[in-house]
C-alpha positions as CSV (number, residue, x, y, z in Angstrom):
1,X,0.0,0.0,0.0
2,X,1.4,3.5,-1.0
3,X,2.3,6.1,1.7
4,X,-0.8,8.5,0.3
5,X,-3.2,5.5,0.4
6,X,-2.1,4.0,4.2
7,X,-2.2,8.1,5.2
8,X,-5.9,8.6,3.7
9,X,-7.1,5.4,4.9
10,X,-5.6,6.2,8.3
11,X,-7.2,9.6,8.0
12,X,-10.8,8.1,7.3
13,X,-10.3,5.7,10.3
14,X,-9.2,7.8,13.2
15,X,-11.6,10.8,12.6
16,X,-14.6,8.6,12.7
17,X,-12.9,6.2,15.4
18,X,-10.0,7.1,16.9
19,X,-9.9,10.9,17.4
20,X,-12.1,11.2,20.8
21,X,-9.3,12.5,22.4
22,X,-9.2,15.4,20.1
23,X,-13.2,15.7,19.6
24,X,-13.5,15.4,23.9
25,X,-11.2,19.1,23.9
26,X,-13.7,21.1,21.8
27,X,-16.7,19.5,23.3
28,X,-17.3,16.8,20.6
29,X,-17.1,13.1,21.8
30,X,-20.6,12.7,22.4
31,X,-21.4,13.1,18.6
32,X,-18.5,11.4,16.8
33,X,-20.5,7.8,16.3
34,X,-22.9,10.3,14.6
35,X,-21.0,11.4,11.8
36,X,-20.6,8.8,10.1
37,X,-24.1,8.5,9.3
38,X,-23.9,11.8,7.4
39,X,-24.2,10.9,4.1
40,X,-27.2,11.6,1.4
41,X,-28.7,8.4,-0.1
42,X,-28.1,8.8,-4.1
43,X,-30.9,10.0,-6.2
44,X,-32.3,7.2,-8.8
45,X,-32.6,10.4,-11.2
46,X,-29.5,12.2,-11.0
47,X,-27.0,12.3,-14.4
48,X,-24.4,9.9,-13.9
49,X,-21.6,11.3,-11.7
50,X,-18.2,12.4,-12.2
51,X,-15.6,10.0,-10.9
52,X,-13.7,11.6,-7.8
53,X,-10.2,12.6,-8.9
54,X,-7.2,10.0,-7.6
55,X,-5.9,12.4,-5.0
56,X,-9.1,12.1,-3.5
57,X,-10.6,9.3,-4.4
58,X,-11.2,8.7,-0.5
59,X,-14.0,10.9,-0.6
60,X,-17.4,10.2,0.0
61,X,-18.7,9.6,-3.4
62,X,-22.6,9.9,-1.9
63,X,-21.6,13.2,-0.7
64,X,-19.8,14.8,-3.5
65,X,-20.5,16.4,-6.0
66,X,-17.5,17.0,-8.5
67,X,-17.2,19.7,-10.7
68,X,-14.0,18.8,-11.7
69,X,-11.2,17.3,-10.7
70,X,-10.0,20.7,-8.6
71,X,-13.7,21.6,-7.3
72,X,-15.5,19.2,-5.4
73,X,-18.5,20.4,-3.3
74,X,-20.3,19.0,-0.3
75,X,-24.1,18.2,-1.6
76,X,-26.5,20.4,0.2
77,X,-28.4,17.2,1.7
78,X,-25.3,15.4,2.8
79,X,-24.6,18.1,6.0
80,X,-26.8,16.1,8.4
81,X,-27.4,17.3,11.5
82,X,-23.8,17.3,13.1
83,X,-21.5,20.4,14.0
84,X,-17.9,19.2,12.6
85,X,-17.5,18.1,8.8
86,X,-15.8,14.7,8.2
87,X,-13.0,15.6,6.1
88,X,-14.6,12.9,3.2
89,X,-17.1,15.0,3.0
90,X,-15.5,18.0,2.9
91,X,-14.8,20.4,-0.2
92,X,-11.9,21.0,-2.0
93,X,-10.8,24.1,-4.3
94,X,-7.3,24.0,-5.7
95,X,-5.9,27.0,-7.7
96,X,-3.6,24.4,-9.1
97,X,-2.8,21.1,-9.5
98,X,-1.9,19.3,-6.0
99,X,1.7,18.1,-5.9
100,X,2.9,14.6,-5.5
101,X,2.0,12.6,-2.8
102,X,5.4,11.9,-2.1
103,X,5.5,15.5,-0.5
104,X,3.8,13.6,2.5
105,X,6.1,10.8,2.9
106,X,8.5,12.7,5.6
107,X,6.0,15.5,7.1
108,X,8.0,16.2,9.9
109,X,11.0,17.4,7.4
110,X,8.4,19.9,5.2
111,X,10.6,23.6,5.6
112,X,9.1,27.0,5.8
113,X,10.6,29.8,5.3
114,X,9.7,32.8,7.9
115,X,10.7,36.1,6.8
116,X,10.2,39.6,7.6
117,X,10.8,39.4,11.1
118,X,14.2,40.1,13.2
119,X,15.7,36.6,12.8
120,X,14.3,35.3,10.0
121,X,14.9,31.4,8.8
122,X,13.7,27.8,7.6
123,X,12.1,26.0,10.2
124,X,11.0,22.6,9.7
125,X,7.7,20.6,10.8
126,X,9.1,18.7,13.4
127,X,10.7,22.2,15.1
128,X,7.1,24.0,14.4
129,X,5.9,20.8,16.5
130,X,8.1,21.9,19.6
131,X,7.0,25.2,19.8
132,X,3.5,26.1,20.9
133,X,0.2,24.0,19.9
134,X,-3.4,24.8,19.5
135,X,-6.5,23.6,18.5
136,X,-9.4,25.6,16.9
137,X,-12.6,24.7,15.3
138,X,-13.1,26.8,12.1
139,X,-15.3,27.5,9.1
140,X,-13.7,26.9,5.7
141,X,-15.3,28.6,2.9
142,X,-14.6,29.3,-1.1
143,X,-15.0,32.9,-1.1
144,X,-17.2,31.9,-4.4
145,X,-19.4,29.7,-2.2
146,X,-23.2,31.0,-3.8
147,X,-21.5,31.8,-7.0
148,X,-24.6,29.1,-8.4
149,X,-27.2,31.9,-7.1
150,X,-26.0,34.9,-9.4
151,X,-28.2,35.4,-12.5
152,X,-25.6,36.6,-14.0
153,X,-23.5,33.4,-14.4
154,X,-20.0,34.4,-13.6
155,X,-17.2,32.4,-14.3
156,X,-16.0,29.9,-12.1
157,X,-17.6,27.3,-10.2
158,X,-21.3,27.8,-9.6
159,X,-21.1,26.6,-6.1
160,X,-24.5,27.0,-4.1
161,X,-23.9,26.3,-0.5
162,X,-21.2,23.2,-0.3
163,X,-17.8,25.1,-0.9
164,X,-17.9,25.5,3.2
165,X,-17.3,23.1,6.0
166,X,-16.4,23.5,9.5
167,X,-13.3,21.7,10.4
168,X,-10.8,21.4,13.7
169,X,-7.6,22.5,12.9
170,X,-4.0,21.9,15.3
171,X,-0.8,23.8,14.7
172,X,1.4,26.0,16.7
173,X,0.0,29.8,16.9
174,X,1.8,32.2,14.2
175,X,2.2,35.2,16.7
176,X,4.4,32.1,18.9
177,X,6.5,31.5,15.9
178,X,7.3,35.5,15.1
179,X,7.9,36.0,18.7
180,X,10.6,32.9,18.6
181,X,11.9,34.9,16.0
182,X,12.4,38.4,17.5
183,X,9.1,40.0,16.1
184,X,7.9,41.3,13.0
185,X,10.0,44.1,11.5
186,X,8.2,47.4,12.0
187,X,6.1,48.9,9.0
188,X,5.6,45.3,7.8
189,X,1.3,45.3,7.7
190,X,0.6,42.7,6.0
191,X,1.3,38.7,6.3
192,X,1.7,37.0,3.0
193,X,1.8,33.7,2.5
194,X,3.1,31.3,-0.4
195,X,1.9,28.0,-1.2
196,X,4.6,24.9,-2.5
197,X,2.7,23.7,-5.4
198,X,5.0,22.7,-8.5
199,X,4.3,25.5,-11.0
200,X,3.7,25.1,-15.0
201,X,7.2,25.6,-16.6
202,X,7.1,28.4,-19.1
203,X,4.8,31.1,-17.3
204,X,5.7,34.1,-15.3
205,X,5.7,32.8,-11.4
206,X,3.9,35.5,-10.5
207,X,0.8,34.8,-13.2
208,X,-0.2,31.7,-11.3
209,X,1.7,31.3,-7.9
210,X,-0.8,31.1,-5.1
211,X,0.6,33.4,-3.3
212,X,-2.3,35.9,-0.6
213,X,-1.2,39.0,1.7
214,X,-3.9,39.5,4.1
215,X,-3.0,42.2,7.4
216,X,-0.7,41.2,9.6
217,X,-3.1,41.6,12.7
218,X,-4.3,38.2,11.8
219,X,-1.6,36.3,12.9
220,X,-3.4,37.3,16.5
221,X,-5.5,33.5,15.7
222,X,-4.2,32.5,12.8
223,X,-2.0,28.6,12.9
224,X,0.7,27.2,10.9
225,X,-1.0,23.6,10.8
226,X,-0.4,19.7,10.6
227,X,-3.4,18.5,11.5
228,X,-7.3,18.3,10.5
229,X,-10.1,16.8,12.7
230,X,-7.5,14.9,14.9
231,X,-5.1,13.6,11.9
232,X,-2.6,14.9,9.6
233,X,-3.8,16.9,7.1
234,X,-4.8,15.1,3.6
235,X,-2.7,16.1,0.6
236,X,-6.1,17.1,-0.6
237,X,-6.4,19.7,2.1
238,X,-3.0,21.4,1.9
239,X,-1.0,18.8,3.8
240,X,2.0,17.9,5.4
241,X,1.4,22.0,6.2
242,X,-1.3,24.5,5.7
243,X,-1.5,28.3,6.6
244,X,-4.7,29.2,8.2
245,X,-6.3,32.2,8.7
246,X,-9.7,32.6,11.0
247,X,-12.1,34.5,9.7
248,X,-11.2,34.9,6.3
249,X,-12.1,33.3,3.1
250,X,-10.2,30.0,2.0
251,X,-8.3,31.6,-0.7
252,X,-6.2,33.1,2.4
253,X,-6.2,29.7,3.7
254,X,-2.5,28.8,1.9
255,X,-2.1,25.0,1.7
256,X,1.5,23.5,1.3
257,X,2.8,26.4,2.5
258,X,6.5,27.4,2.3
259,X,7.0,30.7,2.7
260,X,5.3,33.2,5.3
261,X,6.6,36.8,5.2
262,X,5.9,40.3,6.9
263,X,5.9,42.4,4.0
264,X,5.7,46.4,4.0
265,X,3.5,45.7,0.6
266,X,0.1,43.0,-0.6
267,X,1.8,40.7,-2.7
268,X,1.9,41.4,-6.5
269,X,1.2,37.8,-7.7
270,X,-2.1,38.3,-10.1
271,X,-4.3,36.1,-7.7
272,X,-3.7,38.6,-5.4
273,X,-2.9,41.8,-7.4
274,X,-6.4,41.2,-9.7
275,X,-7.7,37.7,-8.4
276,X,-10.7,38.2,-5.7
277,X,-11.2,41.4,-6.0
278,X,-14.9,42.5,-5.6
279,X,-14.9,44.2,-9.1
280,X,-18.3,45.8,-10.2
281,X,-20.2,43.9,-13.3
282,X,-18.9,44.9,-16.7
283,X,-15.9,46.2,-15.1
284,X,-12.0,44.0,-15.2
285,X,-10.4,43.5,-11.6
286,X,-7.6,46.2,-10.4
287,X,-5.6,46.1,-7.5
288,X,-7.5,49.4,-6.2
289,X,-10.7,47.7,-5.8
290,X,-11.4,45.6,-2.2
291,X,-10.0,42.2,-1.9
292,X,-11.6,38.9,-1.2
293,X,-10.8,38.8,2.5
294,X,-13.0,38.3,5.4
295,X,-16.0,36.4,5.4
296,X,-19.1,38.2,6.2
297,X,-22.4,37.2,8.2
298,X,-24.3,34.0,6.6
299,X,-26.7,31.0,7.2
300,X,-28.6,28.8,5.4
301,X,-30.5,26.1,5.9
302,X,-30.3,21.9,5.8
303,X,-33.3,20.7,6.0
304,X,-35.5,19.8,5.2
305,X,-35.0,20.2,1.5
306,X,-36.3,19.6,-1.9
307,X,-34.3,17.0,-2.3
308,X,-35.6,15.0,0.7
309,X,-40.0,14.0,0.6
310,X,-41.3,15.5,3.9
311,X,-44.8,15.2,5.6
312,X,-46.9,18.2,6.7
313,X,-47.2,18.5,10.3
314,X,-44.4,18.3,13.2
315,X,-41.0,19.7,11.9
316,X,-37.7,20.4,13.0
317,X,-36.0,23.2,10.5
318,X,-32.5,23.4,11.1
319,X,-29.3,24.6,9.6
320,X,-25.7,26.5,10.3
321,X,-25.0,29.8,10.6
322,X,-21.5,31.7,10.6
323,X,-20.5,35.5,11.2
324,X,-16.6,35.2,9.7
325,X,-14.5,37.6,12.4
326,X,-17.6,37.4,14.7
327,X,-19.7,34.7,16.9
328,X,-23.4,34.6,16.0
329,X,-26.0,36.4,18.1
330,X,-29.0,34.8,16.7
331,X,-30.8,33.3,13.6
332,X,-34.3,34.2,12.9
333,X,-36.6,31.4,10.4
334,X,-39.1,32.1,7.8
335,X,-41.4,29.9,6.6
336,X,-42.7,32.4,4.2
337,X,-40.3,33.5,2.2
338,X,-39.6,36.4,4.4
339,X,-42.3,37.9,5.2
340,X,-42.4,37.1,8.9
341,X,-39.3,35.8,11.4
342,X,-39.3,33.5,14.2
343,X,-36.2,33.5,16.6
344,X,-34.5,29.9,16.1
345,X,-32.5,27.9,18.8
346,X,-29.0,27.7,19.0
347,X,-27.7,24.3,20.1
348,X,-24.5,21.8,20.5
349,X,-21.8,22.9,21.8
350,X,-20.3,26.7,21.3
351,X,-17.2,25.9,19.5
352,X,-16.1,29.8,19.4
353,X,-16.5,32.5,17.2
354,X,-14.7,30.7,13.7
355,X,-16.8,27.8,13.9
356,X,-20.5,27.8,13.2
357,X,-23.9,27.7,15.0
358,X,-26.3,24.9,14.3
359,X,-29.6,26.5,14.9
360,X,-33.2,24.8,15.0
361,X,-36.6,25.8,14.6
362,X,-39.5,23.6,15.5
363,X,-42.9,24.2,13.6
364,X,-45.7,22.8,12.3
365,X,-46.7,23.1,8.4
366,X,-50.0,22.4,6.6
367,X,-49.7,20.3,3.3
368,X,-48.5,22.5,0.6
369,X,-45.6,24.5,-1.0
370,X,-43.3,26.5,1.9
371,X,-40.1,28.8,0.7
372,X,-38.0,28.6,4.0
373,X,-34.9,31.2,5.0
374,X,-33.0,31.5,7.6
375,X,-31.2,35.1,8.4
376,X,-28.2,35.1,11.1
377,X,-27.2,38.7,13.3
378,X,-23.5,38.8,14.3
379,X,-21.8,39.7,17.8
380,X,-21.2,43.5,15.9
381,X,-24.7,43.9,15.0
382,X,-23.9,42.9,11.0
383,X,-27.4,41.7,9.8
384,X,-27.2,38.5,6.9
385,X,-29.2,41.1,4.1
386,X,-31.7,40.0,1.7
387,X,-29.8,40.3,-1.6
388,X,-26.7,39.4,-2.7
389,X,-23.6,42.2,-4.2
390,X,-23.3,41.9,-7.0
391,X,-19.5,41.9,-8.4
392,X,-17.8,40.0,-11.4
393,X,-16.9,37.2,-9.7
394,X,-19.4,36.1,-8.0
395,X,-17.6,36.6,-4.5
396,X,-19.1,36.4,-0.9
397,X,-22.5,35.8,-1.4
398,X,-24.6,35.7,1.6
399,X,-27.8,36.7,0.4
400,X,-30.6,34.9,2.5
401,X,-32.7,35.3,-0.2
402,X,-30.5,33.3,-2.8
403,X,-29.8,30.8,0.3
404,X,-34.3,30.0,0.9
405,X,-34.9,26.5,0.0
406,X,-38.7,25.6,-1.0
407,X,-40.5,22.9,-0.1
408,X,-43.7,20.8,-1.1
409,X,-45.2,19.1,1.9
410,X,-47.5,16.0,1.1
């Protein structure tokens, strides 16, 4: 068996086994049998499927739908009812190509290079392990997560909800690292990092390294990581190392990374330079326009949906709900489309302000056709609004609106 297939396999096994250790620190052991129940059945009518691509061909094939072989998206129906994502069921969005699985056969001896501080230097895995550790449950989203609601059909993935998942990361702290390292040089405001993917020979670097600068006050949470719900990250997920970034949308989130610097400037690489930029319709992106950064205020909701037959009467609406650099206050439900709001219930366990909310709202339905939204209120008062923005990209949709599911009841 191949290093790649014993460390998936592994993976699959200890998260849904083996990882109550882990799942007991952020309040989770109760509900780890449960996951692995959360899988969709397959729908007799649905096209026939794409195959999963070999890097992740560990996935869960009921659970996935693939877009191509460097989008896959978590189905709508295949969230369940449980707080943490299984990583087989979670998305994955690669700006380019992952690199060999061989990268993970010595994860301890992975080098990254820290720069922009007093003392800068290469520090390996197995150093990074002997300097601080912390665990924190997060929200990973594609910033082009709702992309599928725009009329306007921008380019890209039309994602509708699944490019998100909310996932237990462990790592030693950034700010322990820096400090290690004498500090960050003064006038250095931003934190850019630089992800180890092999790049196509024959094209500027610069044109298609994934390389993000986002300010450097978010080293405060953010983790140079090795681990994902209790194992070591899956090369599909930015292993042996992955940059992460609370709070802000996964393009920030740099997977194989191998460089993180302080820099006095953003980065001028052209996904950061013109990629993610919230550019007006009909206009091209420019480094002068905003940047895809932090998320912003969002919910939707799981069920039930279209997708599943429901019977009028006694129901249990429920869903997530996620307010980016802020915990959630509250989620109100409509079961008309918006007219009126009832006050849902938070439950399970309060992971802290990256992770998300479940929320639930009991109610009882007559027989008929219901158009059901959910609209989540932040710790800072930021309100989940009815529409989307509209930009060229499709970026950071979390219009409740686009998000309402409808539903016939027999």
């Amino acid at each position: 068996m191949s290093s790649k297939k014993t460390d998936l396999t592994l993976g699959r096994r200890q998260w849904l086994a083996g990882s109550a250790s882990t799942l007991a620190a952020v309040g989770l052991g109760s509900v780890a049998p449960a996951l692995r129940a959360q899988t969709a059945p397959a729908v007799a009518s649905a096209p026939v499927a794409k195959p999963l691509p070999a890097y992740a061909a560990w996935k869960d094939s009921n659970a996935i739908l693939v877009h191509s072989s460097a989008t896959l998206e978590t189905k709508r129906q295949a969230f369940g009812a449980g707080l943490i994502t299984p990583a087989e069921q979670l998305y994955v969005r690669n700006n380019l190509g992952a690199p060999a699985a061989s990268i993970l056969d010595d994860r301890d001896g992975w080098e990254v290079s820290i720069e922009g501080v007093k003392n800068p230097r290469r520090i390996s895995l197995r150093e990074l392990k002997t300097m601080g550790l912390e665990t924190l449950p997060m929200v990973l989203q594609c910033s082009g997560n709702g992309r599928g609601f725009f009329p306007s059909k921008p380019s890209g993935t039309p994602w509708t909800v699944g490019a998100a998942g909310c996932v237990v990361w462990t790592g030693v702290p950034v700010r322990v690292v820096v400090e290690a390292l004498g500090g960050a040089l003064r006038g250095h405001e931003f934190m850019t990092g630089t992800g180890g993917e092999v790049l196509p020979e024959g094209l500027d670097p610069k044109s298609i390294l994934v390389e993000r600068s986002v300010p450097a006050k978010a080293m405060a949470d953010a983790l140079l990581a090795w681990e994902m719900n209790g194992v070591p990250i899956p090369l599909a997920h930015g292993g042996p190392l992955r940059l992460v970034v609370p709070g802000y949308q996964g393009v920030n989130q740099i997977k194989y990374v191998k460089r993180l610097a302080f820099t006095e400037q953003e980065s001028d690489a052209k996904i950061m330079a013109h990629g993610y930029r919230i550019s007006p319709p009909g206009s091209k992106a420019d480094p002068s326009q905003p940047s895809v950064l932090e998320m912003n205020v969002k919910s939707w909701i799981n069920s039930p949906l279209p997708e599943r037959a429901a019977a009028a009467g006694q129901l249990q609406i429920q869903g997530v709900a996620f307010g980016g650099l802020h915990a959630i206050k509250r989620v109100e439900v409509s079961v008309d489309g918006g007219k009126s709001w009832k006050e849902a219930r938070l439950v399970g366990p309060d992971l802290g302000k990256y992770a998300w909310r479940q929320f639930v709202l009991a109610v009882k339905l007559p027989a008929g056709s219901h158009t059901l939204a959910s609209r989540a209120t932040d710790m800072a008062g930021n309100v989940q609004p009815e529409q989307r923005m509209e930009n060229l990209g499709g970026y950071n949709n979390n219009s409740w609106a686009d998000h309402a599911v409808t539903v016939n009841l027999a």
